[in-house]
PDB file of N, CA, C and O in Angstrom:
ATOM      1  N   UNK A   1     124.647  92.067  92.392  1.00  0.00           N
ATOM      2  CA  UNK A   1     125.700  92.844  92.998  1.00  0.00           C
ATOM      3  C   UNK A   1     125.297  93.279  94.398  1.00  0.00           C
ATOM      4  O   UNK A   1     126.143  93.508  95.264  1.00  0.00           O
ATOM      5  N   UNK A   2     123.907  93.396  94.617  1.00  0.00           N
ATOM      6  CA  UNK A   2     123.699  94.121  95.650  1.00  0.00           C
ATOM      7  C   UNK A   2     123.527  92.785  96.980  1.00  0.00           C
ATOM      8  O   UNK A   2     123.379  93.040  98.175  1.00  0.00           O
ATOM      9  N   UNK A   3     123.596  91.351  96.366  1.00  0.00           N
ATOM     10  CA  UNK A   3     123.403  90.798  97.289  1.00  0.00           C
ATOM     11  C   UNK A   3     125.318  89.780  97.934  1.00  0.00           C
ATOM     12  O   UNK A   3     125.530  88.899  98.767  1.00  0.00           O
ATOM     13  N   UNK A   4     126.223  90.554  96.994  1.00  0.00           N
ATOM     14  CA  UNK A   4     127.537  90.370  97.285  1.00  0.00           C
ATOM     15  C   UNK A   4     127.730  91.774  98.050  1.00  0.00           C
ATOM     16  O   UNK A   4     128.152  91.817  99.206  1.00  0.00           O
ATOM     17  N   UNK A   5     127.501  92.536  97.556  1.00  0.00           N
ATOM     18  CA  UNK A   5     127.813  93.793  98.589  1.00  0.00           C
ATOM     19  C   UNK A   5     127.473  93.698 100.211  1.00  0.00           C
ATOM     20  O   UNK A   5     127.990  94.090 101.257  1.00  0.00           O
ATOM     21  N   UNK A   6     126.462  93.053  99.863  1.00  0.00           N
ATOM     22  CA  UNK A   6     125.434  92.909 101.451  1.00  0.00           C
ATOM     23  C   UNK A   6     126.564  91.893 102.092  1.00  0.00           C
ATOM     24  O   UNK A   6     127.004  92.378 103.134  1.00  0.00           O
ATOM     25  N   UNK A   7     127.002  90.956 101.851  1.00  0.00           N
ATOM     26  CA  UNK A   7     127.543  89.505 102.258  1.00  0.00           C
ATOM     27  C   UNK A   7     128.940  90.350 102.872  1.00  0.00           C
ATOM     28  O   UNK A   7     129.365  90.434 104.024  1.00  0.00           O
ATOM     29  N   UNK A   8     129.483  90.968 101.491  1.00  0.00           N
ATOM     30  CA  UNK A   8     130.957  91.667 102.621  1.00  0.00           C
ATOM     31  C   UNK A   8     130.779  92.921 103.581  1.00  0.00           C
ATOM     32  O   UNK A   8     131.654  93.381 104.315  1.00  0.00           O
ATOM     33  N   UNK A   9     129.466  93.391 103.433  1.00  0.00           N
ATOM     34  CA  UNK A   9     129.113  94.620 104.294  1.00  0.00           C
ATOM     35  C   UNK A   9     129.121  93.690 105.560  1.00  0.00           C
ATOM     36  O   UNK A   9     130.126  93.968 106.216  1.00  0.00           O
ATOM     37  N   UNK A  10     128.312  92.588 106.219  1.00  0.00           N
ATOM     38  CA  UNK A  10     128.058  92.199 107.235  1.00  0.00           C
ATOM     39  C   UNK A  10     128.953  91.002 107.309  1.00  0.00           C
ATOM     40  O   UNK A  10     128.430  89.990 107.774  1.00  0.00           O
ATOM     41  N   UNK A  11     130.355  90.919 106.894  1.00  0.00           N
ATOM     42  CA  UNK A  11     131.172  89.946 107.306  1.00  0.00           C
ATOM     43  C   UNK A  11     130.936  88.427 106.667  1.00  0.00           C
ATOM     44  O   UNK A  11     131.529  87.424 107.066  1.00  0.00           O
ATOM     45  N   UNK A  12     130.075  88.451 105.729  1.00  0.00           N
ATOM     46  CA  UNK A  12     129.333  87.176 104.814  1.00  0.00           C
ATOM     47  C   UNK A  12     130.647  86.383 104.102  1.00  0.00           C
ATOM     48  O   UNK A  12     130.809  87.029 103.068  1.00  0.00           O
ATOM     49  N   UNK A  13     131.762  85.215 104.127  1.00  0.00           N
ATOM     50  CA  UNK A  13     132.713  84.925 102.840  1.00  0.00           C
ATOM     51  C   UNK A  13     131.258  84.424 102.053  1.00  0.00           C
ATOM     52  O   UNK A  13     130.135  83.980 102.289  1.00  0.00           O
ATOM     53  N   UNK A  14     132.501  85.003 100.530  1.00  0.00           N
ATOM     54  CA  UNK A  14     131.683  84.378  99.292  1.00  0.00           C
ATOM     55  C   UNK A  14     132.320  83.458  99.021  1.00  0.00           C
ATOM     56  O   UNK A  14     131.869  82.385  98.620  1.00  0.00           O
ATOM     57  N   UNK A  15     133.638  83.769  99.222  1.00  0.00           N
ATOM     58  CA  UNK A  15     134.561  82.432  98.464  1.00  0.00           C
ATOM     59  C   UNK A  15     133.964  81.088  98.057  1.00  0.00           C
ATOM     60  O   UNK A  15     133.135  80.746  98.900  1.00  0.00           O
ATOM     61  N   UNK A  16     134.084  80.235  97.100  1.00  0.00           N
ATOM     62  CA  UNK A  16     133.613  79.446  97.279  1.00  0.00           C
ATOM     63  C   UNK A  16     132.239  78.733  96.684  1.00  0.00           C
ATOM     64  O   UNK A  16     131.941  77.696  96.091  1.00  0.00           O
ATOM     65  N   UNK A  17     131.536  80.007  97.239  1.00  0.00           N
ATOM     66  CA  UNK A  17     130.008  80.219  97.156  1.00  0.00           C
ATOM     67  C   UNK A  17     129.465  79.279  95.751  1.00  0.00           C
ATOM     68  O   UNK A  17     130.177  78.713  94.922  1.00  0.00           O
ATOM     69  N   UNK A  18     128.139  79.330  95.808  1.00  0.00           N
ATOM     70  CA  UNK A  18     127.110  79.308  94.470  1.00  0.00           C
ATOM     71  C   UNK A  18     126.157  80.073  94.610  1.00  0.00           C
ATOM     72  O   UNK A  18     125.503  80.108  95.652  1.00  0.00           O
ATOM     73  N   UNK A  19     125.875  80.944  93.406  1.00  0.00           N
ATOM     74  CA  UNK A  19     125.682  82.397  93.370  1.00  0.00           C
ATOM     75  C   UNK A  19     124.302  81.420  92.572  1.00  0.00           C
ATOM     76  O   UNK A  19     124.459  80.627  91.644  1.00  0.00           O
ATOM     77  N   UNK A  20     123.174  81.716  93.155  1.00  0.00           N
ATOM     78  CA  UNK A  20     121.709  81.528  92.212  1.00  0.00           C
ATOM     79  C   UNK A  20     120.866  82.911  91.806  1.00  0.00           C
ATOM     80  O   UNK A  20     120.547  83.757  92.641  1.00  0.00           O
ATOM     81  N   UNK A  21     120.601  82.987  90.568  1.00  0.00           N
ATOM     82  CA  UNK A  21     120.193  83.890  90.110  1.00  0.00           C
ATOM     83  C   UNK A  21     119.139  84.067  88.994  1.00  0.00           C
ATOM     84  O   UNK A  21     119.775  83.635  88.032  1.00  0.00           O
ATOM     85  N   UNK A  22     117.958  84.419  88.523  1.00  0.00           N
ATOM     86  CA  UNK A  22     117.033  84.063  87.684  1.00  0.00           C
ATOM     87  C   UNK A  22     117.626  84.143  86.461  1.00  0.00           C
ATOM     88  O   UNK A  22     117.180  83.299  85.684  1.00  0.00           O
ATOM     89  N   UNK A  23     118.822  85.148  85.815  1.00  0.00           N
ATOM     90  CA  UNK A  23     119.148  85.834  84.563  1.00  0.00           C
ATOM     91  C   UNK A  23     120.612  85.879  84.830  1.00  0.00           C
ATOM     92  O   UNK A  23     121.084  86.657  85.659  1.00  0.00           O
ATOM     93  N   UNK A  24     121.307  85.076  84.156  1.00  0.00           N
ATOM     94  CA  UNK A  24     122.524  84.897  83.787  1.00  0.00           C
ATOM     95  C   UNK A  24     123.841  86.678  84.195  1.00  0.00           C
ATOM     96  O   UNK A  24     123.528  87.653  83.511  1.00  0.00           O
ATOM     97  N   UNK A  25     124.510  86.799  84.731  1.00  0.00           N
ATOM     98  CA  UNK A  25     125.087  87.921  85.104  1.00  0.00           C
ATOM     99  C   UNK A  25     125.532  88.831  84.054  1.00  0.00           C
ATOM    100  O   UNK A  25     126.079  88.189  83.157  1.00  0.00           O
ATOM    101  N   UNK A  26     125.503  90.042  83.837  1.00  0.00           N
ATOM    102  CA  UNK A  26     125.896  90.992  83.089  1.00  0.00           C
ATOM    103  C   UNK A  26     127.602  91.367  82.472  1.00  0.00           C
ATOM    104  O   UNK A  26     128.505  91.234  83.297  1.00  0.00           O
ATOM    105  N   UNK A  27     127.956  91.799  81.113  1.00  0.00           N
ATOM    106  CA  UNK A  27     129.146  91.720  81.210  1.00  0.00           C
ATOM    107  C   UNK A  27     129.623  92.842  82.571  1.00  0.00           C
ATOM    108  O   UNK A  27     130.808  92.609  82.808  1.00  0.00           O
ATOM    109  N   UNK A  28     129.165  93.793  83.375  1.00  0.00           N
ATOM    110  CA  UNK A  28     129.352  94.695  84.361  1.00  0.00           C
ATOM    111  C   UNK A  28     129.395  93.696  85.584  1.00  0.00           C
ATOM    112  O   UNK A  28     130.415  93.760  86.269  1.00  0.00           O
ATOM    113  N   UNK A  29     128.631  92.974  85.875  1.00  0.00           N
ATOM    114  CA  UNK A  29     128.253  92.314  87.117  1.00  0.00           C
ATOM    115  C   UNK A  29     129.341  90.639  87.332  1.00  0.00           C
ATOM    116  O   UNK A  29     129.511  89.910  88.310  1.00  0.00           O
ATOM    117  N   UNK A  30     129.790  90.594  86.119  1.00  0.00           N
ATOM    118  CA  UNK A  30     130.653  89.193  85.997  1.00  0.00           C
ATOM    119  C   UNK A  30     132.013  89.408  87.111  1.00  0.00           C
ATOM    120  O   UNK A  30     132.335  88.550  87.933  1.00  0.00           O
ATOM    121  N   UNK A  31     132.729  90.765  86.933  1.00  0.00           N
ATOM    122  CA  UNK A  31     133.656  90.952  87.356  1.00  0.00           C
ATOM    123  C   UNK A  31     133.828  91.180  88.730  1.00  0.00           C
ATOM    124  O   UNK A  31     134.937  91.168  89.266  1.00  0.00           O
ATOM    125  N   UNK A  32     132.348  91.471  89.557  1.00  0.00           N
ATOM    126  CA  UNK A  32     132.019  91.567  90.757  1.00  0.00           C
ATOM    127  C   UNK A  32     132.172  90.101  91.233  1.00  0.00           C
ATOM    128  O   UNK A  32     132.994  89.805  92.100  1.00  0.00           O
ATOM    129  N   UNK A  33     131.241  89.059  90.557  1.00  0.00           N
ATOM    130  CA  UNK A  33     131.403  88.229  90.727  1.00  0.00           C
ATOM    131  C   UNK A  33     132.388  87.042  91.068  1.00  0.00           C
ATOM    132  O   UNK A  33     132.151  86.088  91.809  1.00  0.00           O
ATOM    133  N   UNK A  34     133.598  87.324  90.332  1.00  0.00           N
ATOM    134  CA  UNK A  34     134.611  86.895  90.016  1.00  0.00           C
ATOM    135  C   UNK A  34     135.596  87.327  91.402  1.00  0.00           C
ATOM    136  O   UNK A  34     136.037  86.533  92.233  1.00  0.00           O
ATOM    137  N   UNK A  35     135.745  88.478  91.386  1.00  0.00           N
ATOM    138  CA  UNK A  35     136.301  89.287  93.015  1.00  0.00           C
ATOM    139  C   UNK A  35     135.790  88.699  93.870  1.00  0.00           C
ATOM    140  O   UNK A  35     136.436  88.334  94.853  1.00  0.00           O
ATOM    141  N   UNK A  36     134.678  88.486  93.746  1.00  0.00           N
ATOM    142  CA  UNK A  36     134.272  87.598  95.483  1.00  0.00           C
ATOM    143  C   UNK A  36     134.251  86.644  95.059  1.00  0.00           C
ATOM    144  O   UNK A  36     133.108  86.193  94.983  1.00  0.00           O
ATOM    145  N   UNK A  37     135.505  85.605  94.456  1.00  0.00           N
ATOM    146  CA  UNK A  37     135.225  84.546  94.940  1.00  0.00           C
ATOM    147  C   UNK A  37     134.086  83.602  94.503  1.00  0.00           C
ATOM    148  O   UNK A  37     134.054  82.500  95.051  1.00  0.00           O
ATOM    149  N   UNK A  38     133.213  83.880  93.649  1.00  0.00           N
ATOM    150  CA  UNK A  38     131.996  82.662  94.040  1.00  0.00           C
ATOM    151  C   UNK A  38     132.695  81.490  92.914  1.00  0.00           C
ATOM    152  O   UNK A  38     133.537  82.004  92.179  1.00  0.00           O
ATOM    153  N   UNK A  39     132.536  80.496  92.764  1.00  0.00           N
ATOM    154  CA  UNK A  39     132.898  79.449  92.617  1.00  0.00           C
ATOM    155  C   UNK A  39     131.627  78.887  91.270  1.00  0.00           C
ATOM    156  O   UNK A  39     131.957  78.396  90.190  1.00  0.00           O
ATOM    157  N   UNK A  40     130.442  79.094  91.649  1.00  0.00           N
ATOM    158  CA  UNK A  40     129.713  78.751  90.904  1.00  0.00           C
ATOM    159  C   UNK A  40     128.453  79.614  90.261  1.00  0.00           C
ATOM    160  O   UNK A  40     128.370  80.585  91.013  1.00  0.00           O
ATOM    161  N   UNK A  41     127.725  79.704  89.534  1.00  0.00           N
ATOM    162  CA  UNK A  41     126.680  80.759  88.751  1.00  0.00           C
ATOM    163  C   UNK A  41     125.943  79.789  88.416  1.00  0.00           C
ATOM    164  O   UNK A  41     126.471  78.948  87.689  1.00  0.00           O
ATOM    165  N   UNK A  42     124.197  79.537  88.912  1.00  0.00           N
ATOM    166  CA  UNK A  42     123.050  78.773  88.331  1.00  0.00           C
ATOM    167  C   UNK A  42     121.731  79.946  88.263  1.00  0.00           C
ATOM    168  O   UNK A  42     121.114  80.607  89.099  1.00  0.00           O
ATOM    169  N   UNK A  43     121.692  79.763  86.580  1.00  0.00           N
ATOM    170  CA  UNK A  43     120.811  80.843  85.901  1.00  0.00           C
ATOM    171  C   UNK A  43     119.326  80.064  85.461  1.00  0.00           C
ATOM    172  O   UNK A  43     119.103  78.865  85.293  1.00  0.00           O
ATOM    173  N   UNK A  44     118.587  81.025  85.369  1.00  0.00           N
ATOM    174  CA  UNK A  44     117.494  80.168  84.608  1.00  0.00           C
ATOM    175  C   UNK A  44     117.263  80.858  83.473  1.00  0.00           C
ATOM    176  O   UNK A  44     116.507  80.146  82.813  1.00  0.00           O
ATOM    177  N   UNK A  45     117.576  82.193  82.676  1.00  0.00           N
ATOM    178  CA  UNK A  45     117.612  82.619  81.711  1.00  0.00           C
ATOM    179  C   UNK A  45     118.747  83.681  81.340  1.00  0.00           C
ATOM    180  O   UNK A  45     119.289  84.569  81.998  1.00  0.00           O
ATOM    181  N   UNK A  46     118.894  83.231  80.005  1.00  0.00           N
ATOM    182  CA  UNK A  46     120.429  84.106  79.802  1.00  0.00           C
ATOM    183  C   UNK A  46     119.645  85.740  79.608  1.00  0.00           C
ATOM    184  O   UNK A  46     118.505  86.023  79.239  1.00  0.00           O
ATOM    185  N   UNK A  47     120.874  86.669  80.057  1.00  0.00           N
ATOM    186  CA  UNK A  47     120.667  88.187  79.803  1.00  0.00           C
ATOM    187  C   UNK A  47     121.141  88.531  78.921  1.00  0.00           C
ATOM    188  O   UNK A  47     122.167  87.860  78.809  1.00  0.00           O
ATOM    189  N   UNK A  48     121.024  89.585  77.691  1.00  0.00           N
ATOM    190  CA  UNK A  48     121.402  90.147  76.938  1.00  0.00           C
ATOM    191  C   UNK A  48     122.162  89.384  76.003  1.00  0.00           C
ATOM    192  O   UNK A  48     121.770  88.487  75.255  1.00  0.00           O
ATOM    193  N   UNK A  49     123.579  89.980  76.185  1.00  0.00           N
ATOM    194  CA  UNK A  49     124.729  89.420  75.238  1.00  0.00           C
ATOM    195  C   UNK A  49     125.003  87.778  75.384  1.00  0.00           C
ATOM    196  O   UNK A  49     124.982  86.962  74.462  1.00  0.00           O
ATOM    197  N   UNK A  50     125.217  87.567  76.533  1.00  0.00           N
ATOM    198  CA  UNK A  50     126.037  86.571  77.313  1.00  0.00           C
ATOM    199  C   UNK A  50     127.227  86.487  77.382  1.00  0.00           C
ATOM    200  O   UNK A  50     127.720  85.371  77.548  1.00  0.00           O
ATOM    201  N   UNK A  51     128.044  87.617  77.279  1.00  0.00           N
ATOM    202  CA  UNK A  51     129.448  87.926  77.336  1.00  0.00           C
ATOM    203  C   UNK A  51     129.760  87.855  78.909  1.00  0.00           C
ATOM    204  O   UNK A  51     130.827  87.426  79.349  1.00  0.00           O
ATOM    205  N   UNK A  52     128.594  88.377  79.789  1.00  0.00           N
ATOM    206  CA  UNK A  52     129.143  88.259  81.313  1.00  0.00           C
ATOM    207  C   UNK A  52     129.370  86.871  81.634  1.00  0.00           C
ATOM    208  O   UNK A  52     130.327  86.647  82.376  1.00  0.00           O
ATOM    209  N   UNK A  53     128.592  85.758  81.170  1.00  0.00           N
ATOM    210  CA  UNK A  53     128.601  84.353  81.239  1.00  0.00           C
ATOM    211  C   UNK A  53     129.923  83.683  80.947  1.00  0.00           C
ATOM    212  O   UNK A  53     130.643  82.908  81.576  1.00  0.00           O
ATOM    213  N   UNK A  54     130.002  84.500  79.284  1.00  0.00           N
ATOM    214  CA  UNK A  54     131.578  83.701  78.951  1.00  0.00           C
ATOM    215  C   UNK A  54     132.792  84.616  79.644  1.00  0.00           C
ATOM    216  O   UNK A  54     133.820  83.939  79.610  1.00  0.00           O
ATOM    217  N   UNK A  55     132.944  85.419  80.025  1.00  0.00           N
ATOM    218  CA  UNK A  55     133.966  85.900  81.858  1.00  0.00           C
ATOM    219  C   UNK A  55     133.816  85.427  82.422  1.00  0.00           C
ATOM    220  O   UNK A  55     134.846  84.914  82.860  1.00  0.00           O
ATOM    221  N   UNK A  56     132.931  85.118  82.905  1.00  0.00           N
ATOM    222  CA  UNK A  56     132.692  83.657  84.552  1.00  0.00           C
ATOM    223  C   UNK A  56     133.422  82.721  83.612  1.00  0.00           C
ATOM    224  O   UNK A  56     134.642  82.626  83.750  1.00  0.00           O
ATOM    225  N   UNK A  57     132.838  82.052  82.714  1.00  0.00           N
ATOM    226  CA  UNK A  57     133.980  80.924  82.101  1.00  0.00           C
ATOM    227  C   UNK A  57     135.338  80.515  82.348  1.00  0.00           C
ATOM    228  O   UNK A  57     135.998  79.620  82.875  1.00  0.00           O
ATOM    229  N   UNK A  58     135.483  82.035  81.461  1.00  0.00           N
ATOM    230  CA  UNK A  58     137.133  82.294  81.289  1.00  0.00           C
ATOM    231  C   UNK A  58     137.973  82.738  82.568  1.00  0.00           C
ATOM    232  O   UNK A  58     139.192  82.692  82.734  1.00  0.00           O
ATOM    233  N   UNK A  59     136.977  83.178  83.416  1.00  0.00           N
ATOM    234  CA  UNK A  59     137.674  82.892  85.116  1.00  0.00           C
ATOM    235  C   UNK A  59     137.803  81.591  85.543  1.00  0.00           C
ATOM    236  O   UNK A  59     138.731  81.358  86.317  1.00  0.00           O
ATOM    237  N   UNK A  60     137.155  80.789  85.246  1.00  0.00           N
ATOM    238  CA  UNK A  60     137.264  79.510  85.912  1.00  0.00           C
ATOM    239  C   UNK A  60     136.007  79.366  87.019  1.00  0.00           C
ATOM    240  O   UNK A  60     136.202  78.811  88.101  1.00  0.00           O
ATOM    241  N   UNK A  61     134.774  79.887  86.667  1.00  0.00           N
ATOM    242  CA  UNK A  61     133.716  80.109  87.479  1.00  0.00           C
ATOM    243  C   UNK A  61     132.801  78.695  86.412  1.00  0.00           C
ATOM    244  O   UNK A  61     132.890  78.515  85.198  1.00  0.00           O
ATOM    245  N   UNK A  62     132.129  78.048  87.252  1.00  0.00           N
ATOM    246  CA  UNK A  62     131.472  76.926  86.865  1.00  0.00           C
ATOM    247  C   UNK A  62     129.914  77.884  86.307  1.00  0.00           C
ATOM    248  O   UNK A  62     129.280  78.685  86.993  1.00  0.00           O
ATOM    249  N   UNK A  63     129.673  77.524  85.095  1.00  0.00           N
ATOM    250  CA  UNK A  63     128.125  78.345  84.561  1.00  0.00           C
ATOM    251  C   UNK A  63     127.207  77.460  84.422  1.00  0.00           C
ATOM    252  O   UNK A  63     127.388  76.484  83.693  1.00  0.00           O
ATOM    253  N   UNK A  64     125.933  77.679  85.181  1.00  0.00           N
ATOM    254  CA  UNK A  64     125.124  76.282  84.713  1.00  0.00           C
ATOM    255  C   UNK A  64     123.977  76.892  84.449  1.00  0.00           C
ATOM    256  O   UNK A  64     123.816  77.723  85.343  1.00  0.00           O
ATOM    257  N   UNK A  65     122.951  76.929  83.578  1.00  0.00           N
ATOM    258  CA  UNK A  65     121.771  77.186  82.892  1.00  0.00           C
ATOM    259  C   UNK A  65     120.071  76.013  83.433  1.00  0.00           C
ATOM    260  O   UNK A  65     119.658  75.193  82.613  1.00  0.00           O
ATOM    261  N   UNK A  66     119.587  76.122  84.372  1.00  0.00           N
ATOM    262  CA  UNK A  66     118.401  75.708  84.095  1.00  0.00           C
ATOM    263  C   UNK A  66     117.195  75.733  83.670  1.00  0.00           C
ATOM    264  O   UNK A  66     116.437  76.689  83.835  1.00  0.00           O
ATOM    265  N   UNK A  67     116.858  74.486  82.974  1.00  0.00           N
ATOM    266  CA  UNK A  67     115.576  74.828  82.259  1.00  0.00           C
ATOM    267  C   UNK A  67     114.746  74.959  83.146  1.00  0.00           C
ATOM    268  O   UNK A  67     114.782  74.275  84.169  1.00  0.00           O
ATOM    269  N   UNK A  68     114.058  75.651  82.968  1.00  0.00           N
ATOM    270  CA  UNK A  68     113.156  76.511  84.053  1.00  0.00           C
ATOM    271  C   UNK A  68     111.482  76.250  82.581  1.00  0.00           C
ATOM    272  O   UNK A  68     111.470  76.233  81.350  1.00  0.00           O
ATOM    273  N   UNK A  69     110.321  76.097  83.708  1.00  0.00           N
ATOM    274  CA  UNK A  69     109.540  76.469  83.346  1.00  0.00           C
ATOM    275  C   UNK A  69     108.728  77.153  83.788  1.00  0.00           C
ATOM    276  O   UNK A  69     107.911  76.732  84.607  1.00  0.00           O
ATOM    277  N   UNK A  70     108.755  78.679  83.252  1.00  0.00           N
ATOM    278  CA  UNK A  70     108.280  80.085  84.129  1.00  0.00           C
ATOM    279  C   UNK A  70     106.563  79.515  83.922  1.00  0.00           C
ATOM    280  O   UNK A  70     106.312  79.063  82.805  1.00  0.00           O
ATOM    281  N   UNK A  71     105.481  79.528  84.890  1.00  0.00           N
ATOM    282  CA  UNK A  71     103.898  79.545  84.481  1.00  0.00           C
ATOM    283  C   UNK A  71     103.632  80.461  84.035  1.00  0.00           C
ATOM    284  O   UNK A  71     104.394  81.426  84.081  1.00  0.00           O
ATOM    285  N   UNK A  72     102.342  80.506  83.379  1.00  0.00           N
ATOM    286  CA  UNK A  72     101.647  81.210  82.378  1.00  0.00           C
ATOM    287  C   UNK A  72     101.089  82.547  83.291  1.00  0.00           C
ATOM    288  O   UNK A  72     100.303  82.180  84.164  1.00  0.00           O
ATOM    289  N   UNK A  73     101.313  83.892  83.270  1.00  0.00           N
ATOM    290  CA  UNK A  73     100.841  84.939  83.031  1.00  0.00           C
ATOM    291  C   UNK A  73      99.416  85.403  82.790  1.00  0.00           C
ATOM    292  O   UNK A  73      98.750  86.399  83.074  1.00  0.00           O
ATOM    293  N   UNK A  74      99.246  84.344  82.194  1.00  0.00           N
ATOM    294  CA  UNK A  74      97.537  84.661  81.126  1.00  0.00           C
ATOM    295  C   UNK A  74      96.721  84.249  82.198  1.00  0.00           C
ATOM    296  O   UNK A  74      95.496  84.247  82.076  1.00  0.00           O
TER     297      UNK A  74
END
């Protein structure tokens, strides 16, 4: 949210856009999403429910999931 806020604060269109993001959008954050316009959502891990995911859907927002392989920590 804070990096759509930034985009219409300084005159940024989203329209259009593809929104990349590590964690799939929130059911709170979907609807932001959706208002500006972005066109597309590429996640590398789903958040919580995944109800914000299926709103991008049901807007007509393209959802795409990559397999991601996070390195080891250890």
């Amino acid at each position: 949210m804070n990096a759509i806020g930034y985009a219409a604060r300084v005159g940024v269109a989203t329209g259009a856009a593809t929104l990349y993001v590590t964690h799939s959008p929130c059911e709170h954050c979907a609807p932001v999403v959706i208002a500006a316009g972005i066109a597309r959502v590429v996640f590398g891990a789903e958040y919580g429910s995944g109800l914000g995911a299926l709103r991008l859907i049901d807007a007509g927002v393209k959802v795409e999931q990559l397999d991601i392989l996070w390195p080891s920590l250890a």
